[in-house]
Structures are given as C-alpha cells and as structure tokens.
C-alpha positions as CSV (number, residue, x, y, z in Angstrom):
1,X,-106.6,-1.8,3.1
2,X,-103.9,-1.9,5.6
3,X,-101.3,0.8,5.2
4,X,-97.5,-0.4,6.1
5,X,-95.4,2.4,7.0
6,X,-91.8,1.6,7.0
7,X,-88.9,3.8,9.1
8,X,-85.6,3.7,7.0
9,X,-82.7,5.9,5.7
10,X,-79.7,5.4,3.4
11,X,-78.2,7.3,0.6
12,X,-79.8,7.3,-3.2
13,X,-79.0,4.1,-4.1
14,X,-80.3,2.2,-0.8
15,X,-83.4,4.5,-0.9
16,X,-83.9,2.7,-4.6
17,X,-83.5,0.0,-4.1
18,X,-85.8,-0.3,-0.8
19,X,-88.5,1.3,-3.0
20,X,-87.7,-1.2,-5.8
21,X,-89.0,-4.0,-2.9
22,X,-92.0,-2.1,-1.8
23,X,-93.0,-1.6,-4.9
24,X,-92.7,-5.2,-5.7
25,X,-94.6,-6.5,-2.4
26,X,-97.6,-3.9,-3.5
27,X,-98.0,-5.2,-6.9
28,X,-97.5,-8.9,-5.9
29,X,-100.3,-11.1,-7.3
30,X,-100.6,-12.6,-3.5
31,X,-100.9,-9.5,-1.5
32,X,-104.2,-7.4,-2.0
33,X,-105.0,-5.8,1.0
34,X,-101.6,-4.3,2.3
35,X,-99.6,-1.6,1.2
36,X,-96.1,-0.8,2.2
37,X,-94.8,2.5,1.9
38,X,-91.8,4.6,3.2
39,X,-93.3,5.9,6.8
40,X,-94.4,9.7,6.8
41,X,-94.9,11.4,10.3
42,X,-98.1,13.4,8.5
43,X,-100.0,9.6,8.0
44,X,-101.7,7.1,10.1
45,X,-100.6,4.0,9.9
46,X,-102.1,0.5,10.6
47,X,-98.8,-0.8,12.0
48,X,-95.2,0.7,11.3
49,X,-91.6,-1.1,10.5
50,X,-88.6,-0.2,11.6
51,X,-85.8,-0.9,9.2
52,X,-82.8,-0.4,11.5
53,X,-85.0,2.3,13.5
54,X,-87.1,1.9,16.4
55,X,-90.6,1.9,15.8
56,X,-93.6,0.8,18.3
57,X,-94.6,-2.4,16.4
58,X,-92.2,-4.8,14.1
59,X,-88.4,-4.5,13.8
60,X,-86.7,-5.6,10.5
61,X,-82.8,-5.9,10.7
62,X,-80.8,-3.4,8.8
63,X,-78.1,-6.0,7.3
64,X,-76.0,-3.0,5.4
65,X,-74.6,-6.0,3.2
66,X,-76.7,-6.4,-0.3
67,X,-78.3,-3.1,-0.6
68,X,-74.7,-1.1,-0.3
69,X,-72.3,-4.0,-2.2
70,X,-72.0,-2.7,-5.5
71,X,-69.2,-5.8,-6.0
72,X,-69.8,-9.5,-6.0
73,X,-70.7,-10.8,-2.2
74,X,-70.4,-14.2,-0.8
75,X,-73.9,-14.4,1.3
76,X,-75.1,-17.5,3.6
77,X,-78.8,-18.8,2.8
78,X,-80.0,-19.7,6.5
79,X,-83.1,-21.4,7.3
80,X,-85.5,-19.7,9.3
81,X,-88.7,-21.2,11.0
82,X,-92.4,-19.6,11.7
83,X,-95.3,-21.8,12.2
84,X,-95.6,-23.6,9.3
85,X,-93.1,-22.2,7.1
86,X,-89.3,-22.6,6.4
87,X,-88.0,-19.1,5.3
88,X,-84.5,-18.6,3.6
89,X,-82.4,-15.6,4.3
90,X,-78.8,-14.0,2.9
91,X,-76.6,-13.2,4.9
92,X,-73.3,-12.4,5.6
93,X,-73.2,-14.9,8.1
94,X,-73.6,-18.8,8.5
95,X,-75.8,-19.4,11.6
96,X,-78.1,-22.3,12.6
97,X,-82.1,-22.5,12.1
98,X,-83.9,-20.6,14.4
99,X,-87.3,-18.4,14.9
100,X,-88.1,-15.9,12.2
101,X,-90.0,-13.7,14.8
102,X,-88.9,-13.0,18.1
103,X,-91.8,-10.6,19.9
104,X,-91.6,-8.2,17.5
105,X,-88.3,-8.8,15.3
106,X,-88.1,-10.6,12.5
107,X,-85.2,-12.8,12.4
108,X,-83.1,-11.8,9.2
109,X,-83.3,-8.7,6.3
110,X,-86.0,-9.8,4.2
111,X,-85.9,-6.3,2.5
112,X,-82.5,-7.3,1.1
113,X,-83.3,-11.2,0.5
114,X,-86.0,-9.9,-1.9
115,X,-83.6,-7.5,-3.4
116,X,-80.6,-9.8,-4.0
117,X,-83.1,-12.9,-5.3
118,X,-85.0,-10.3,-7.7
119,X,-82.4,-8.2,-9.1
120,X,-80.2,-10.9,-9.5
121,X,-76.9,-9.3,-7.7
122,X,-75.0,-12.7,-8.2
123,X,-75.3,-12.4,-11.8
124,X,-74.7,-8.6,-12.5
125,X,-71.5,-9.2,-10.7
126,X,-70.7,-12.7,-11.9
127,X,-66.4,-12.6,-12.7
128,X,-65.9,-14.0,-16.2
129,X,-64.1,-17.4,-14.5
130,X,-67.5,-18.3,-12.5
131,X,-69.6,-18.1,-16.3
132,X,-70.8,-21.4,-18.3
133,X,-70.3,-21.9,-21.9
134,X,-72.9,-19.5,-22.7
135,X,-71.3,-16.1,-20.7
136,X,-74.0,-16.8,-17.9
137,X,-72.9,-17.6,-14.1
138,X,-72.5,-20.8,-13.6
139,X,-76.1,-22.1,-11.8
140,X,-75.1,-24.1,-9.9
141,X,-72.9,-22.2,-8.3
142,X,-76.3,-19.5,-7.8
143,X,-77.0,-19.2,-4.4
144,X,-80.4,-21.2,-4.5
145,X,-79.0,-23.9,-6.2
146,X,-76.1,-24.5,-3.8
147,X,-77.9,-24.6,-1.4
148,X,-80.7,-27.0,-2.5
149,X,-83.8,-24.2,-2.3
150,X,-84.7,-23.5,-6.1
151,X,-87.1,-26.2,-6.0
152,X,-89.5,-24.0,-4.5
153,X,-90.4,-19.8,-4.7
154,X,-88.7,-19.0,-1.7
155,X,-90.0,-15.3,-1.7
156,X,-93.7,-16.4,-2.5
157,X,-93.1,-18.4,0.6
158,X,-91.7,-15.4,2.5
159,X,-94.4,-13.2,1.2
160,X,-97.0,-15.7,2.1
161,X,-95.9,-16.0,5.7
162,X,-95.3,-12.0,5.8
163,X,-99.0,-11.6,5.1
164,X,-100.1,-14.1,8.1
165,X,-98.1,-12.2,10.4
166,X,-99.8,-9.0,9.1
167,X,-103.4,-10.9,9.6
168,X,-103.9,-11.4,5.9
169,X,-103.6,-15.4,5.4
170,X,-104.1,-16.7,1.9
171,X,-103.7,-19.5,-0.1
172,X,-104.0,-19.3,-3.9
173,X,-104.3,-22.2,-6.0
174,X,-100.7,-22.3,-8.5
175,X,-101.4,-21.2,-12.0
176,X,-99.7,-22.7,-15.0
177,X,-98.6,-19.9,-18.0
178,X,-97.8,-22.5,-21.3
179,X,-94.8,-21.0,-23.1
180,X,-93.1,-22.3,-26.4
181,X,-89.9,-21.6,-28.0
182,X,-89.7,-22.5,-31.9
183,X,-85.9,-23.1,-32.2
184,X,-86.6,-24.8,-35.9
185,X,-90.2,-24.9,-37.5
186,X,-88.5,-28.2,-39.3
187,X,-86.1,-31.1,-39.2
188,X,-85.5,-31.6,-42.5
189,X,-84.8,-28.6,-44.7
190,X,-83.1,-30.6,-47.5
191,X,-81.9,-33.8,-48.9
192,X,-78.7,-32.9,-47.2
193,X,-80.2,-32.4,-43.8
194,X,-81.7,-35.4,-44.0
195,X,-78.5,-37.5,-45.3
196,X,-76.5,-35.7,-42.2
197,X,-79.0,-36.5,-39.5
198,X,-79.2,-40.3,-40.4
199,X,-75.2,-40.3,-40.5
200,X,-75.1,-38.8,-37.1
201,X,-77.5,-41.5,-36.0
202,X,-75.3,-44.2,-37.6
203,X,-73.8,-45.8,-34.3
204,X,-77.2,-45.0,-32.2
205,X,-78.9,-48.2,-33.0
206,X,-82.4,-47.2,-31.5
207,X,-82.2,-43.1,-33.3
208,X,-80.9,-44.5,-36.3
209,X,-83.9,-46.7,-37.5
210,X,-86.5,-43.6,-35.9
211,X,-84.1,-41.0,-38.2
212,X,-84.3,-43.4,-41.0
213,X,-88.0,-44.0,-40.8
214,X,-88.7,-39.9,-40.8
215,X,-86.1,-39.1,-43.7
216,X,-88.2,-42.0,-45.8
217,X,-91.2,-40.6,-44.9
218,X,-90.1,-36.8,-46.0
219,X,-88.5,-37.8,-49.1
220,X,-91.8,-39.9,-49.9
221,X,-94.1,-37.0,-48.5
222,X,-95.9,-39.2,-47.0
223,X,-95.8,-37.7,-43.7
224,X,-95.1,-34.1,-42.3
225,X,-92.0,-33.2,-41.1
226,X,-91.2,-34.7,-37.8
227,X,-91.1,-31.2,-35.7
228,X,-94.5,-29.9,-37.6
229,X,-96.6,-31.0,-34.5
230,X,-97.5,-27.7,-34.0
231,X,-101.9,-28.2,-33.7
232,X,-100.9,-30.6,-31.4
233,X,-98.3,-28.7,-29.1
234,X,-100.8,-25.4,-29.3
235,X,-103.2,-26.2,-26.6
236,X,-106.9,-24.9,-26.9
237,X,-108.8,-22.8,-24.9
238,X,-108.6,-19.5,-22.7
239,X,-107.7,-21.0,-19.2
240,X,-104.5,-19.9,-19.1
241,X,-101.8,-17.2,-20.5
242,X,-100.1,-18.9,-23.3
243,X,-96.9,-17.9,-25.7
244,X,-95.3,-18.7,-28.3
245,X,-91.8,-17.5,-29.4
246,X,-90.5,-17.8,-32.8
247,X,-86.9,-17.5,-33.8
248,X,-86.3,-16.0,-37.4
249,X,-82.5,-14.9,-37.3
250,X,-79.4,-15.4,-36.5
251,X,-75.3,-17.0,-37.7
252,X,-74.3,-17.8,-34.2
253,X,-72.8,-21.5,-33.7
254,X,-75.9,-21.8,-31.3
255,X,-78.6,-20.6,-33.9
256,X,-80.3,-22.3,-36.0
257,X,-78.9,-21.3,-39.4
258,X,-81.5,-22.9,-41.6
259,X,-83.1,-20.9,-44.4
260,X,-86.7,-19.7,-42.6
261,X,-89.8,-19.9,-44.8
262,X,-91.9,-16.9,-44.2
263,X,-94.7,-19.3,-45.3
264,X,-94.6,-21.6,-42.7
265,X,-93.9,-18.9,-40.2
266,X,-96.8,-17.7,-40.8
267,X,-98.6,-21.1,-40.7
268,X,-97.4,-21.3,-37.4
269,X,-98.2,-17.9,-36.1
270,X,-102.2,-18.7,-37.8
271,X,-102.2,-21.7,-35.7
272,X,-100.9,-20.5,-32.6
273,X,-103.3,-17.4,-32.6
274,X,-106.2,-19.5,-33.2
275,X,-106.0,-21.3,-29.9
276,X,-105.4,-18.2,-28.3
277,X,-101.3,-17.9,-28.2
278,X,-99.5,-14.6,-27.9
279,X,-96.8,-14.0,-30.1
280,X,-93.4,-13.4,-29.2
281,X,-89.9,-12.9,-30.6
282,X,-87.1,-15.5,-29.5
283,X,-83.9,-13.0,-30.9
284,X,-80.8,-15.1,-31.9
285,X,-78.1,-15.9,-29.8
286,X,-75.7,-12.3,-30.2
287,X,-79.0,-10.3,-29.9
288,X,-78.5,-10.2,-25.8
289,X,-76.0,-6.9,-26.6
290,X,-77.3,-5.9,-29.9
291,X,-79.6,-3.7,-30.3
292,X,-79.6,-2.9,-33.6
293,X,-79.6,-7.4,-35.2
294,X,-82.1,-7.1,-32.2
295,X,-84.2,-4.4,-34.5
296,X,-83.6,-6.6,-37.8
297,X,-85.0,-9.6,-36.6
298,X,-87.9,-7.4,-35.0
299,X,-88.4,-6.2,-38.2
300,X,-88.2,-10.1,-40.3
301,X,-91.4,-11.2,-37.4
302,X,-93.2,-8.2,-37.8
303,X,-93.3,-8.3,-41.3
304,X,-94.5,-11.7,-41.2
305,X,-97.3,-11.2,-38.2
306,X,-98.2,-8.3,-39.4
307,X,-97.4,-6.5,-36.2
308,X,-94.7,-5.7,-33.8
309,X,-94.8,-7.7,-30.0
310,X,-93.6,-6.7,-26.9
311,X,-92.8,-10.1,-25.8
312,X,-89.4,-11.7,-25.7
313,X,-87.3,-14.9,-24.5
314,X,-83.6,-14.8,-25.3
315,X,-82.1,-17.5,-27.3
316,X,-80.4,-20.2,-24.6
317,X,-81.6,-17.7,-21.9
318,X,-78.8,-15.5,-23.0
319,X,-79.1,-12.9,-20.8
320,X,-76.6,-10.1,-20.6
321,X,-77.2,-8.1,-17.1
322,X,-75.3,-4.9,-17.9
323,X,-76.3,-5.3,-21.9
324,X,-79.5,-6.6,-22.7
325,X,-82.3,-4.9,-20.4
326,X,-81.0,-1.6,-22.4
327,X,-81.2,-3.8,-25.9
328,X,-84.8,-4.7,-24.8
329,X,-86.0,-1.1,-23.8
330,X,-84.2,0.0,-27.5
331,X,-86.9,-2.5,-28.7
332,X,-90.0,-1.9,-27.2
333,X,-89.9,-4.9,-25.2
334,X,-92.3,-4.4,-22.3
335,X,-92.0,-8.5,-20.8
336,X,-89.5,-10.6,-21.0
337,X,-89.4,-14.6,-19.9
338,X,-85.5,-15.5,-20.3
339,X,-84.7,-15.8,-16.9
340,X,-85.2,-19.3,-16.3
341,X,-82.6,-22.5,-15.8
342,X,-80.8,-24.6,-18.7
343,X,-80.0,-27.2,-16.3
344,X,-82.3,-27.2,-13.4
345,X,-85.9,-27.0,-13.1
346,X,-86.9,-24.2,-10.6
347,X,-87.1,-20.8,-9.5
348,X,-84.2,-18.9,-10.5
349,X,-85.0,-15.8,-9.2
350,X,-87.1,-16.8,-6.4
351,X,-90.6,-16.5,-7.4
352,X,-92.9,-17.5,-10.2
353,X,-94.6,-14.2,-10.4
354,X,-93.9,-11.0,-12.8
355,X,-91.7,-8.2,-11.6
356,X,-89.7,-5.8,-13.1
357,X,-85.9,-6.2,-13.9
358,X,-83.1,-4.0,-11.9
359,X,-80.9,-1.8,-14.0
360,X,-77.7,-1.8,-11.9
361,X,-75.9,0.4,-14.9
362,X,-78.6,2.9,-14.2
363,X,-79.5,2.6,-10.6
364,X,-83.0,2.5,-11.6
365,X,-85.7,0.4,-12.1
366,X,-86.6,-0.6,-15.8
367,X,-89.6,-0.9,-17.6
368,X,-89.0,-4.0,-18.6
369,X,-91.7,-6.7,-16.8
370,X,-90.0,-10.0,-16.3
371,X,-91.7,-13.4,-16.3
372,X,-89.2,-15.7,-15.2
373,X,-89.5,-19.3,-16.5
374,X,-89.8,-22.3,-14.0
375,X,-89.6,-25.5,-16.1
376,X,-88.4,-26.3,-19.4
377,X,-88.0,-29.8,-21.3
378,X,-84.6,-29.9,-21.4
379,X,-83.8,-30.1,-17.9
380,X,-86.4,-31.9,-17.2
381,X,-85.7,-35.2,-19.6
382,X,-81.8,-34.8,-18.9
383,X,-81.8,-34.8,-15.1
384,X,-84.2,-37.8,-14.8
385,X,-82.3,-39.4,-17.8
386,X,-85.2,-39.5,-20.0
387,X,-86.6,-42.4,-17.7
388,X,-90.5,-41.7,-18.0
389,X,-91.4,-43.0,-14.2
390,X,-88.8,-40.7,-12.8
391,X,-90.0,-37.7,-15.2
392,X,-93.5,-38.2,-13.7
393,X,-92.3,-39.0,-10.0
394,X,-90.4,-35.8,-10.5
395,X,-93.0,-33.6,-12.0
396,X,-96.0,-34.5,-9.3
397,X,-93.6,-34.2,-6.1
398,X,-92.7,-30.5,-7.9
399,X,-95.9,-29.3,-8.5
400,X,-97.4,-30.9,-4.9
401,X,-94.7,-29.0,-3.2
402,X,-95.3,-25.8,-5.3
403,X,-99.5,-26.2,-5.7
404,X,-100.1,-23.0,-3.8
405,X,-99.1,-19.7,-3.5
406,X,-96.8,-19.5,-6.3
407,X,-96.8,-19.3,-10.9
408,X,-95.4,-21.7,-13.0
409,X,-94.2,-20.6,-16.1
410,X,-93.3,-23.9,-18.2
411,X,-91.3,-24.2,-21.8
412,X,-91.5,-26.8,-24.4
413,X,-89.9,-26.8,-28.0
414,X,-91.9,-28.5,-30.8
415,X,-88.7,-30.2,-31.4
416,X,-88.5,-32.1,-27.9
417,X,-91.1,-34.8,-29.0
418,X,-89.1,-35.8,-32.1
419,X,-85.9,-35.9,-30.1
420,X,-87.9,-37.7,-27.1
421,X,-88.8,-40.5,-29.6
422,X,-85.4,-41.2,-30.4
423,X,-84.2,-41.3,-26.6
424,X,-87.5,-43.8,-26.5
425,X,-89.3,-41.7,-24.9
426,X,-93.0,-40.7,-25.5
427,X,-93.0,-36.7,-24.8
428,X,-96.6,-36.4,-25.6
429,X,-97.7,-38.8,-22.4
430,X,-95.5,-36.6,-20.3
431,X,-96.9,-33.3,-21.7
432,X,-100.5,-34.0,-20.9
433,X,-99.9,-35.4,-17.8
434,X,-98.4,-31.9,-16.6
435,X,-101.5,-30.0,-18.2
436,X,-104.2,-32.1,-16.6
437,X,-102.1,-31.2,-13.1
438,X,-103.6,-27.9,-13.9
439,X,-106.8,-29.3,-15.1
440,X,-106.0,-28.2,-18.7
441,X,-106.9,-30.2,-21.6
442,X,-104.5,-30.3,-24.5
C-alpha cells in the first residue's frame, strides 16, 4: 500500500471538503493500493502532494475557486492531455488544451473538479430561473452537458490516469447494476381507463389499433394487462446487483394516482425477489421535502414486503439539494439512485461508482450512499426518436467508449415496452441486446 500524504491548509469548510475528496479516492472501487491522507510531519510517506505548498515530489494547483464559493460559480471545463487520456478540469478560466503534468505539476485543481462534479455545486446553488419543469437545474445547462463530456465518467477517467502516474495502472472491465422503477404495476385499472386511453389514441392511427387491441383483450381477459411483463423484465441470475423500486403513493399531477392493489404489489415484489432483485421505495413526487408523506409511504411498502428498505430513487429524479438528503436520513435511507438524467443518457455527476452525497446545509458529509444512474429508457428512445438502428448504433458506441474503468447503472419501467409498441418499436430486442453487452442473459 502506497501512502499519499497531501500538504494543504484552509479554514473548516475547505479542510471538509478536501477530506470529503480523499475520502472518496480511498474508497473508489478502482483504486486499491493507494491511500491519500492529509500529510503529517510524524509519518513516512511513499510520495507527498503539495496542494498550494511546496512539497519534494507532485504539485497540485490551489484554484481557491469551488472549495471557498459558497454561491453559484460560472467554471470553464478545459481539456487536458496525458498519454492516452483526455482529462476535464473547472476552472475559472477558459484556456486552450495542453499537458496535464508538467515535471512535477499537474496541470489544473483536480481536488476541486472532484469536489464540484460529486457534490453537485451547480445544483445546490441553481437560481429558481435556471430550473426545468420539475424544480431541477436545467441539464443542459450542467456544466458536462454544455460542454459535450457526460458521455463519459470524466472522474473515473481522471482517477484512472491519477493511478498510472502513481505506478498503479489498471483497467477494470465496466459492470452493469439493472435498476427498475414501477411507475404503474397496470395500464388498465378500469373500464374508464381503458375508454380514455383508446380516446387519446383516436387520431394516432398506428397507437390506436395497438390501444384497441389491449383494451379488447383486458375486457375479454384473455390476456394480462399490457404493463404486467414483469417475469420477463426481472432478469435471472446473481451476476449483477439488481433493483427494483416500487411506487405506492402519491396526489401529485406527476404521480400516478391509480388505486394500488396491495395484492399485485406483492406479486411483484415475490417475483422480483425470486430472481434475486433488491427492493426499494420510489416515494412520490412531493416526497423530495417531506419527510413525514416520505414516512407514510415507507410505512404502505413495508407493510406489504414485510420489511422496511434502505434503498430509494426519487420520483422523476426529484431531487431537492438543500431538502431531501435530510428527508432521506429522517428515513433510514442508507443508498440512494436519483441522480441520474431525464433527458440525456450519461454521467451526471461524473462517475458511475457509489459515493456519498455532500450536505452543503450542514457542511458535512452525509450518510447517505449515492448510486447515481447512467441510462434510463426515456432518454434513450426520445433522443434517437424511437428509430431502433440509431438506438442500437447509440447504445454500442456508449458502452465501447465507457467498457472500462467505469459502472453503469441503467433504468427501465415495465411500462416502456407497452409504450415502445405503440411508437412501433420492439423494446424487448433493444433490452437484450444491452444485457448481452454485459454478457447477461435475460
């Protein structure tokens, strides 16, 4: 094990967040033989970093800009070079591509790059007139996104060129985590339901006769409803983590305000835990800063499972930065997956691997283990227009470009096949060819 000691000073708050970093590059999935640690004149040290102080080996830039703006900042993402690797930064400055080491100094503060991707600084300080529809900042306004880099883990990449420098190369083959969120366990509740999905079909030539041809089939019960493809979405087998997270609440416009059947719930959650699924809760839309309709729909799942989870994805990945990492600690939550896109496929926060969420309100760091998602259906059927050879050109340039080094955490509704059939496309075909990427069978 090398030992890392870093030279640096700043008040409480820097000091924090620094250690918020460390911690996060000691307990990162692709680093095992390196520690970092804040440099003590008592301990050897394989090699020592300077962090704006001089030190005998590597110099890292003290930037003064993320770590001490406790307001919204306007940073530059500029591309740095080393060997093979492309490295992003942020800083306060535009300037053009160059060397990320020079002798002994690295080009730009990575200590804050990891810091500002991670804690998500653009977000906590979002103003009200830069937030979508759904009270989130606007992504593509997000610094990644503007500047075309959330197609790829741009701190696994920093991380993994880190580690050559230090003499500890590797190359790790990309896991897939299978995540599912269970928005409605049916199409068709009712008669009524029915009646209004074929009217809203009506001028929709191709959905209308598919909408028709379901509704005939539920009100014959000759077939199961539609989005009850659930031993089919479930995949089998141990290879990989897999969740599933079930919605059971909620009187929001973006809920789903059908009556819930405990019955089927439970079906579901039977199903799902045969072939080896985790259970999770997917609280309703207001539940991002309430704690206590948080607690009551806590209460509905745990009543039907039989136990109380710790796992949690937020309802349209409505994700409150001052609010809801409080609402989740109230609730026992110990890993959340909400921080994904609603529009893009990529890596929001800059990597595909666990880490844990930054209280700004606090100054602390929570307990709260987040597992930020990478791909999810939506974005991925709307973006290539549901056109199947663009979906699948898409998905194998992605996961080339992303087939080391990094996690991908992906997200499909049982609900997305129906609504795939009636765009005329066959989700299914597009599902399996993404698992057998990863060599998993469905």
């Amino acid at each position: 094990m090398k030992i890392i000691g870093i030279k640096y000073k700043g008040d409480k708050n820097t000091e924090i967040r620094i250690e918020y970093v460390l911690d996060f590059l000691n307990n990162h999935p692709l680093n095992s033989n390196i520690k970092f640690e804040k440099f003590n004149p008592a301990n050897a040290y394989s090699i020592t970093m300077g962090y704006g102080l001089d030190t005998e080996n590597f110099q890292i830039p003290c930037q003064t800009y993320v770590f001490s703006a406790n307001r919204r900042i306007y940073p530059h993402a500029n591309i740095y070079t080393f060997e093979k690797f492309e490295l992003s930064s942020v800083e306060k400055n535009q300037k053009p591509t160059q060397a990320f080491l020079h002798g002994n100094t690295f080009g730009f503060d990575w200590l804050e790059m990891i810091f500002y991707h991670l804690s998500r600084h653009e977000e906590y300080y979002c103003r009200d007139e830069d937030k979508d529809e759904w009270d989130i900042m606007n992504e593509g306004e997000q610094l990644l996104v503007k500047n075309h880099l959330h197609l790829q883990p741009q701190i696994d990449i920093l991380i993994t060129a880190l580690l050559e420098i230090l003499g500890d190369s590797v190359r790790q083959q990309t896991g897939l985590v299978i995540t599912h969120d269970i928005d409605h366990h049916k199409k068709f509740y009712s008669i009524k339901d029915g009646l209004k999905s074929t009217a809203k079909t009506l001028f929709k030539s191709k959905n209308l006769q598919k909408t028709q041809q379901s509704f005939i089939k539920y009100l014959k019960r000759s077939d199961s409803d539609p989005y009850d493809n659930f031993d089919s979405l479930f995949v089998k087998g141990e290879a990989t983590e897999k969740t599933v997270f079930l919605l059971v609440g909620g009187n929001h416009n973006y809920d789903s305000p059908e009556q819930k059947s405990d019955e089927k719930l439970l079906e579901i959650i039977d199903i799902a835990r045969h072939k080896g699924y985790n259970i999770g809760i997917h609280p309703s839309y207001s539940c991002w800063t309430d704690a206590r309709l948080f607690n009551r729909e806590m209460e509905i799942l745990s009543n039907i499972m039989g136990s109380r989870t710790s796992k949690s994805r937020q309802h349209y990945l409505h994700f409150h930065f001052c609010k809801t990492i409080s609402v989740l600690q109230e609730n026992e939550i110990k890993e959340d997956y909400s921080l994904g896109f609603n529009r893009y496929v990529g890596f929001r926060c800059g990597t595909g691997f666990p880490f844990r969420l930054y209280d700004f309100d606090n100054h602390c760091v929570s307990d709260i283990i987040e597992k930020p998602m990478i791909l999810m259906d939506g974005p991925l059927l709307t973006s290539n227009n549901y056109n199947k050879n663009k979906i699948l050109d898409f998905l194998d340039g992605f996961i080339n470009q992303n087939q080391f080094n990094t996690r991908i955490t992906i997200n499909f509704h049982n609900s997305s096949f129906y609504n795939s059939e009636e765009n005329g496309l066959d989700l299914n075909e597009i599902y399996r060819h993404l698992l057998s990427s990863f060599n998993i069978s469905a």
